[in-house]
Backbone bond lengths (Angstrom), bond angles and torsions (degrees), N, CA, C in turn:
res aa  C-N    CA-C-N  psi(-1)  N-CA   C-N-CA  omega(-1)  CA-C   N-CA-C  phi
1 X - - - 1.446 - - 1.528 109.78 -
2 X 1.391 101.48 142.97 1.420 103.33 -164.50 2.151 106.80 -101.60
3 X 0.945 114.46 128.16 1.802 100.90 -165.98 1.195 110.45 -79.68
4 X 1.500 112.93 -18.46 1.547 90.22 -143.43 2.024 93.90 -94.19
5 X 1.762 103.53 -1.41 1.669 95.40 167.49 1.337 120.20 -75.39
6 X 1.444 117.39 131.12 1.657 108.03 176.22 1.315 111.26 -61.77
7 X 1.429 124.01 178.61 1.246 146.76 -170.03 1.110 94.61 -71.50
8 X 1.419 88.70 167.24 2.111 91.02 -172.85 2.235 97.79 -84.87
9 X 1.383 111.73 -15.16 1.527 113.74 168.19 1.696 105.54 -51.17
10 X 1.444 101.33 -84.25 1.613 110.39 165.39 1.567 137.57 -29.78
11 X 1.291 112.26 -19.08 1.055 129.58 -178.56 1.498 101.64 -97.26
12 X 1.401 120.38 -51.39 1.454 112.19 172.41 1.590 113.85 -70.12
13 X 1.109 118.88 -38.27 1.789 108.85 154.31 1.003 141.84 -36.28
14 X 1.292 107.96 -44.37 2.009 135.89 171.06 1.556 92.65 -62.27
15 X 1.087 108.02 -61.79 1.358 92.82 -156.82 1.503 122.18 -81.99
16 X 1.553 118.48 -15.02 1.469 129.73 177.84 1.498 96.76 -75.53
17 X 1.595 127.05 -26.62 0.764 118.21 -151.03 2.058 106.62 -93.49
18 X 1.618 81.82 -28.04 1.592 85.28 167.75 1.310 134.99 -70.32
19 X 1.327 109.20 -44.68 1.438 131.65 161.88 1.529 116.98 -32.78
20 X 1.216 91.02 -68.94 1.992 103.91 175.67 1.048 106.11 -48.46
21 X 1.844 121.70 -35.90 1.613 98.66 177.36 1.400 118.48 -85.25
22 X 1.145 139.42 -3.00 1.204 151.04 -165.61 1.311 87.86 -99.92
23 X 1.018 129.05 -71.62 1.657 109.42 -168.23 1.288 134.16 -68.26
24 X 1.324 140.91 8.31 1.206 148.38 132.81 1.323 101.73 116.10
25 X 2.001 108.14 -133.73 1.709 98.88 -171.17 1.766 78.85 -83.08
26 X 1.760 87.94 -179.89 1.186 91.73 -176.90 1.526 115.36 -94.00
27 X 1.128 151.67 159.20 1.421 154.42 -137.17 1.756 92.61 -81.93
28 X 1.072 133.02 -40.93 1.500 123.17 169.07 1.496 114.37 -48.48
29 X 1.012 98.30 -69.04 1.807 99.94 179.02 1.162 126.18 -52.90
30 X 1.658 106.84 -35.44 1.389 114.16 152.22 1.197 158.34 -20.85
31 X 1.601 87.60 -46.02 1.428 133.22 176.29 1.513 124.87 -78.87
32 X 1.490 96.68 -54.67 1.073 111.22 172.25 1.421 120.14 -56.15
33 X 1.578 133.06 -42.97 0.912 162.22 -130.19 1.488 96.00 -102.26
34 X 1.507 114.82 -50.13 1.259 123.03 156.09 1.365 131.93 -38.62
35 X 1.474 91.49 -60.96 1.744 102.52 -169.47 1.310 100.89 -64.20
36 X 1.535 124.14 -56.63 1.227 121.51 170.41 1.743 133.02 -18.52
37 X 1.721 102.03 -45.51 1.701 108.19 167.18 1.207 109.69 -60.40
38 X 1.661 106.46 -52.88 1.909 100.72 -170.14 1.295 123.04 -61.68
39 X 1.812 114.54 -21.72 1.121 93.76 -176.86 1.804 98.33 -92.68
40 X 1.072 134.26 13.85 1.505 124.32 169.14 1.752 113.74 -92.77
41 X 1.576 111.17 -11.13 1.032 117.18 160.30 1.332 126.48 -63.26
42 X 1.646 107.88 -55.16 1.017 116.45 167.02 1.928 119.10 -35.75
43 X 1.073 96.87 -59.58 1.366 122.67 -170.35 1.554 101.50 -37.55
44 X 1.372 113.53 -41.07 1.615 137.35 -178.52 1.187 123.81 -84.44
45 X 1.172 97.04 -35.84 2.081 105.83 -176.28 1.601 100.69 -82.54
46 X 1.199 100.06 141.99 1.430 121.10 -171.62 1.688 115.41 -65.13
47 X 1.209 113.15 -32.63 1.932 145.12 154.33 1.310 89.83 -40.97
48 X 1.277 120.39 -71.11 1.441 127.44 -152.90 1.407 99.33 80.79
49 X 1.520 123.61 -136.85 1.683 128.25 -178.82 1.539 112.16 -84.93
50 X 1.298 108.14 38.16 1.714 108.40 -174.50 1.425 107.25 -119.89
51 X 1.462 137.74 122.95 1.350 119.23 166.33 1.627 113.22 -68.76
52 X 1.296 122.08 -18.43 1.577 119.67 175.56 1.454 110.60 174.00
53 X 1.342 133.59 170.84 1.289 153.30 -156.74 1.346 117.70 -95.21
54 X 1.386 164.46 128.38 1.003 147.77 163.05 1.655 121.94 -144.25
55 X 1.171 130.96 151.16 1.428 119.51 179.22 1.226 118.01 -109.55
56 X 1.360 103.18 131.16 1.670 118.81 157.54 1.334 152.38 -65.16
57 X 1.209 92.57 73.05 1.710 86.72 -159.18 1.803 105.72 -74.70
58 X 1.459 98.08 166.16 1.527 112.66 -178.72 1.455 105.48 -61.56
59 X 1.465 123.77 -62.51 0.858 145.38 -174.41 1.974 92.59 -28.50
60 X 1.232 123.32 -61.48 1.599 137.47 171.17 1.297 86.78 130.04
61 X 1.333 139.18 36.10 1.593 126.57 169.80 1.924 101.32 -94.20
62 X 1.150 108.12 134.64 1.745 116.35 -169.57 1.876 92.57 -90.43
63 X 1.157 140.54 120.64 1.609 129.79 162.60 1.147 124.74 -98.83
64 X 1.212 121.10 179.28 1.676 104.23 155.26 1.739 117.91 -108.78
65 X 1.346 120.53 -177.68 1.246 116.92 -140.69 1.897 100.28 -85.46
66 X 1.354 117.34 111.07 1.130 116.12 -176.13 1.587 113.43 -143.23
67 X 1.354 147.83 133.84 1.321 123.67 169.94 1.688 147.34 -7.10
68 X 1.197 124.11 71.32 1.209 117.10 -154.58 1.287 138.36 49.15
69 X 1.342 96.25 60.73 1.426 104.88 -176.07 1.192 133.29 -95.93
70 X 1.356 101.80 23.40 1.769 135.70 -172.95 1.723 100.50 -98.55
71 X 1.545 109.00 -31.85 1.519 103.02 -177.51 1.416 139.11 -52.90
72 X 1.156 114.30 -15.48 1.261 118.18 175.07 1.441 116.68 -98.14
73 X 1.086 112.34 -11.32 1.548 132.43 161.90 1.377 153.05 -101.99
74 X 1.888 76.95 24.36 1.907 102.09 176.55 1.633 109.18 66.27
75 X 1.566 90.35 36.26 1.703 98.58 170.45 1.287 122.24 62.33
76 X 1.155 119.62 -177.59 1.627 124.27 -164.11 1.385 128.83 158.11
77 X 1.320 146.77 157.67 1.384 142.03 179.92 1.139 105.02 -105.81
78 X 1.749 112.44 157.75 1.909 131.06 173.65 1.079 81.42 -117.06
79 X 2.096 95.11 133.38 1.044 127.15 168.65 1.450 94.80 -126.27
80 X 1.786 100.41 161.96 1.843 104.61 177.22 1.984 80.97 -108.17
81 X 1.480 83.07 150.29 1.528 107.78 176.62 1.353 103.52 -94.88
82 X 1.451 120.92 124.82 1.414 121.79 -171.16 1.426 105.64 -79.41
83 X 1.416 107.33 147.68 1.265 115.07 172.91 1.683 134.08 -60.68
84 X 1.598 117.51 160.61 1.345 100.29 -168.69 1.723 110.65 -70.23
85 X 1.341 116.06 -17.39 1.133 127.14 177.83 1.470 115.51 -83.07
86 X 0.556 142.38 -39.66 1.858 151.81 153.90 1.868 95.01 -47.68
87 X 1.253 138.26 -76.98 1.255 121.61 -176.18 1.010 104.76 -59.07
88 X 1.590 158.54 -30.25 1.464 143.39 147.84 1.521 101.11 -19.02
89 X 1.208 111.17 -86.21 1.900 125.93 -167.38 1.639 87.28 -33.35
């Protein structure tokens, strides 16, 4: 037997213990930490959680955002299209 290797306990200590420091926060907090910016972005961006505006007309024609631009198409509602980051959250 050789002494100067630690125990196979110590050895799994050493090494969980190195690892953990090498890998940083852990991927939850990570995450969190993330989402946390986007939604303060949001908070800032003029969009807010929308990548952009578009109208719905009845008719099923999709437009883009202009003065009633549903009228010729038996009307319709503007909705904002949520962002790809907002359907992440």
């Amino acid at each position: 037997m050789v002494r100067w290797l630690p125990s196979p306990l110590r050895a799994l200590s050493l090494f969980l213990c190195l690892t953990l420091a090498q890998a940083g926060p852990a991927p939850a907090q990570a995450d969190a930490a993330r989402q946390r910016a986007w939604i303060e972005q949001m908070k800032h961006s003029p969009h807010g959680p929308f990548s952009r505006i578009r109208w719905f007309c009845r008719d099923g024609a999709i437009l883009p955002p202009e003065p009633y631009a549903c009228r010729e198409h038996g009307g319709g509602a503007q909705h904002g299209d949520w962002s790809e980051k907002t359907r992440r959250l």
